[in-house]
N, C-alpha and C positions, 0 to 999 in steps of 0.2 A: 452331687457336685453343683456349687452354686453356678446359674449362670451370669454370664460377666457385663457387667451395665454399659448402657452406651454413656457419652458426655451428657447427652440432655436428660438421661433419666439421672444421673448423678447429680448436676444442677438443681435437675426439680428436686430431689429429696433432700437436698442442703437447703433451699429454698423454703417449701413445706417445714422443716426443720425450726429453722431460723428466723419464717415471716412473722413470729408473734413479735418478736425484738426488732423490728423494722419499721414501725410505724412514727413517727414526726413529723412535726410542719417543718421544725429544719434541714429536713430529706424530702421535700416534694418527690422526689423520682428517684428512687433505690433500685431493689432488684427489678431483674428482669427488661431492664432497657440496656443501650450498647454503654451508657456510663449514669453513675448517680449525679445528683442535684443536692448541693449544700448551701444554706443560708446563713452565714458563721452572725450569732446574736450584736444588736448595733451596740457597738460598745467593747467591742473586745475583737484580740485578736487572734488569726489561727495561730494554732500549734501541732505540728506535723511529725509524725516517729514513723518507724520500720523497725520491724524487728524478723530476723529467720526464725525457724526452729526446727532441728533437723534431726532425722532419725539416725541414730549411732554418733552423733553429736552433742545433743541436748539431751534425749529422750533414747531408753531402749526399748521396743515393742514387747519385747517378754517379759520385761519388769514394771514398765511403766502404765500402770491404768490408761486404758484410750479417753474413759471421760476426765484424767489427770490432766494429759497431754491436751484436751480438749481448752479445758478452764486455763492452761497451764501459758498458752502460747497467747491467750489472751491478756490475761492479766500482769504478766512481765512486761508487754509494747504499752501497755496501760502506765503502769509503773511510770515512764519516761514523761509523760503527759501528770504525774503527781508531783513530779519530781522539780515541778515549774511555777507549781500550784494554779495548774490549770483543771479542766471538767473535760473528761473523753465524751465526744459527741457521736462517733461514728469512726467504723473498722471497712475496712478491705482486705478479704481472704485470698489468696493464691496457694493452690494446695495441689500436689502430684502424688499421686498414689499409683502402687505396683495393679497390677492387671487384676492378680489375684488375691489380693487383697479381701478377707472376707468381711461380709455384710458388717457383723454386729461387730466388729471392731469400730467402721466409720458409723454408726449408729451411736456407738458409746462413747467414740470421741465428739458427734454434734454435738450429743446430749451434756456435756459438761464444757463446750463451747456455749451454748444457749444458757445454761445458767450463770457462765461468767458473764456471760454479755449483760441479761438481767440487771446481776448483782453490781454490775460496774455501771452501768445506765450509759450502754457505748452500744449500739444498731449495727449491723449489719449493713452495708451498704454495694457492694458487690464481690465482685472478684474473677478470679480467672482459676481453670482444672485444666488439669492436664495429666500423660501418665510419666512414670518413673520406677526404677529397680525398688525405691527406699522412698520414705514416706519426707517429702520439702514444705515445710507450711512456713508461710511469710505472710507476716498481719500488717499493716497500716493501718495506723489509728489515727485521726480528726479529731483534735481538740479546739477548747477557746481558750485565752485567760482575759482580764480584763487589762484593757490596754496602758493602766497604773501598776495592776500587778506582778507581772511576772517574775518572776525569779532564777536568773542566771547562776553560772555555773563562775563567774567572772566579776563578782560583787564582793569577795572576801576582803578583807582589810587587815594588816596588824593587829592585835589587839583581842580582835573579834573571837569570841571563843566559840568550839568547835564542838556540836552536840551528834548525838545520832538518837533515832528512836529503837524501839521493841530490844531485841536481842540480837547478837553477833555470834555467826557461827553454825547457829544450828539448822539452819539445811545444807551446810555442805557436811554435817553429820548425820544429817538423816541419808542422803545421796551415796557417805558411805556405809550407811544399814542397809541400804537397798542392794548396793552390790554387793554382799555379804552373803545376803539370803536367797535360797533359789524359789524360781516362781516369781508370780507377781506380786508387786508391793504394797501393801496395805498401810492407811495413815495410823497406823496402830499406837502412835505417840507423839510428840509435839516436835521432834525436829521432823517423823516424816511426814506428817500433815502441812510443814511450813516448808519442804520440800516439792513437795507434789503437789499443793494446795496454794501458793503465797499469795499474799491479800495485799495489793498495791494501797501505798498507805494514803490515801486522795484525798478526805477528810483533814488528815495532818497538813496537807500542802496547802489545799487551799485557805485554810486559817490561818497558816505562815502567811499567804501573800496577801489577806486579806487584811489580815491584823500589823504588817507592814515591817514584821519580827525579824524574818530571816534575810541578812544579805546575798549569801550564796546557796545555794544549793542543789544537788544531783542526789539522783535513787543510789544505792549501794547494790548493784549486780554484777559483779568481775571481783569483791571482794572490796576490804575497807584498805589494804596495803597501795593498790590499783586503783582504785577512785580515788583517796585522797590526793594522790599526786595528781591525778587529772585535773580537780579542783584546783589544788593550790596552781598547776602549772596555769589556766583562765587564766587566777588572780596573779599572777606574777609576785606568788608567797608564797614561806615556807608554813609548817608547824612543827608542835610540841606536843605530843600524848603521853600520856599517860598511864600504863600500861594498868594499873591499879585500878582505874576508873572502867574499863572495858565493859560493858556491860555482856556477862560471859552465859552461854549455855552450862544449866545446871546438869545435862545430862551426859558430859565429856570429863574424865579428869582435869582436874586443874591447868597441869602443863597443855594439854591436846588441846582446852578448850581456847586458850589463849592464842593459840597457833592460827585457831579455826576463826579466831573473832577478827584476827587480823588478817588471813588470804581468802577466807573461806565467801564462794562465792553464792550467789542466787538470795541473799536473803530479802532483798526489795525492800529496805529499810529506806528510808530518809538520813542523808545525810547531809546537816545544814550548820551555816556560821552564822553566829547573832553579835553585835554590839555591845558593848560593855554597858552603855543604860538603858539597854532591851531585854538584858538577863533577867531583872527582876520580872518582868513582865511573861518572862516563861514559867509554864507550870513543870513541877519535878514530872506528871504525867497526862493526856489529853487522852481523857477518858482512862482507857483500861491500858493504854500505851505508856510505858515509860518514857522519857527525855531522859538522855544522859549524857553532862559534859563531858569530855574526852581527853581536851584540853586546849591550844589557843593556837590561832593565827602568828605566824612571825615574821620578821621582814624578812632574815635568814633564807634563802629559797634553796632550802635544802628542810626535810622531814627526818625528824628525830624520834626516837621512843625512848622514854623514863625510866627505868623499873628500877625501884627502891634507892635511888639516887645515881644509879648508872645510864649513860646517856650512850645509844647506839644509832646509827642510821638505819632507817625503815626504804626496805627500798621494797616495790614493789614484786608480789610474787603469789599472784593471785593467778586468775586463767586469763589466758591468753594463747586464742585461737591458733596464731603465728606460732606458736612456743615449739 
């Protein structure tokens, strides 16, 4: 029987864990005091997210890798911070775990918190423990953009057509191969790698705000039915998709994957409006990403969808925690 850690041993070993991702001059004072110290770069502005992520909510313990969930809960409050086209500078962990909770679960969930951190170039800078029945983790993330760049969610226009990046759909089909299969889940293929694994697309954003391309923009996490209208409602505008244009998961039938490009949630996509003489200035892909238009801005403020000359209302029906 393991025995059961106090608060300050649990500390130090997230600490010890985490203190290689800790270290900046724009963190003078991180862990280990009663709060951290941020120096947000001269030139730019913060940018502030939160995000939960909750056990039997987000994540299940029997199916979900702990270093998934680890990488997992980081890189989606990330997302919100690309989504601006801004740079994550610094996280705050708040994390409640059951009594008995064994070792190597929270070892293997550090262990793929520390490589998200890494891979994201976003520190560790405190946090709060505590216990609970069920595993509560909530990250705040510290970003900058530069105080030219940013990119709203509330910049859409008429006109403007409406692009997304990567692919639609496939992690909320990998989410369903996970609940499918018994045991834990393994990234055995590209929706559940982009389920369990998603790569906030931070690179794309910041070249959008940098290069001065996209007028609106938000991440796609609640699904592109559900975001879009969130979008368009900022802008006080409707649109027009496309349904043909979708850029769909090859690994769903036809029908299922189209369903899944439009409610299906978690893919951490970009989802952004550009100007009619900024199109050309978009590449069809940024790097190994695709770009793909979708279809356009309308003054209409109402969201419609195409499909082979048929026009229907898209109304949202993605997740939604209330539902």
């Amino acid at each position: 029987m393991e025995r059961k850690e106090t608060e300050n041993e649990l500390v130090a070993r997230i600490s010890r864990k985490l203190a290689a991702t800790a270290k900046s001059k724009a963190l003078p004072v991180g862990l280990g005091d009663d709060a951290a110290l941020w120096s947000p770069t001269a030139g730019y502005k913060t940018v502030l997210t939160c995000d939960w992520f909750l056990e039997g909510s987000h994540f299940l313990r029997g199916k979900h890798p702990a270093d998934a969930v680890g990488w997992k809960c980081l890189a989606r409050a990330v997302s919100d911070i690309a989504a601006m086209g801004g740079k994550p500078r610094c996280y705050l962990l708040s994390l409640a775990l059951p009594a008995g909770l064994r070792a190597k679960w929270l070892s293997e969930f550090l262990n793929g918190l520390a490589r998200a951190s890494r891979a994201l170039g976003c520190q560790l800078a405190g946090g709060d423990t505590t216990r609970n029945a069920t595993v509560l983790i909530t990250i705040t993330v510290v970003g900058e953009v530069h105080l030219k760049h940013a990119i709203l969610r509330s910049g859409a226009k008429p006109g403007d057509a409406i692009f997304v990046s990567g692919t639609l759909g496939q992690a909320e089909l990998g989410l369903r191969q996970l609940r499918r299969r018994h045991g834990m889940a393994r990234p055995s293929n590209a929706a559940l790698r982009k389920h369990l694994y998603p790569e906030p697309r931070l690179a794309l954003g910041q070249w959008l705000a940098e290069k001065r391309i996209a007028t609106a923009m938000m991440d796609l996490s609640d699904g592109l039915s559900t975001d879009l209208s969130r979008l368009c409602g900022a802008s006080g505008v409707g649109a027009s998709i496309d349904a043909n244009s979708l850029p769909l998961t090859s690994l769903a039938a036809a029908r299922g994957a189209r369903r899944l490009a439009l409610h299906g949630g978690d893919d951490y996509e970009l989802l952004f409006t550009v100007s009619k003489r900024n199109t050309a200035r978009l590449p069809r892909a940024f790097g190994r990403l695709a770009l793909t238009q979708i279809g356009e801005i309308t003054r209409e403020k109402n969201i419609v969808l195409e499909t082979n000359g048929r026009v229907e209302t898209l109304r949202p029906g993605a997740w939604d925690p209330f539902r």
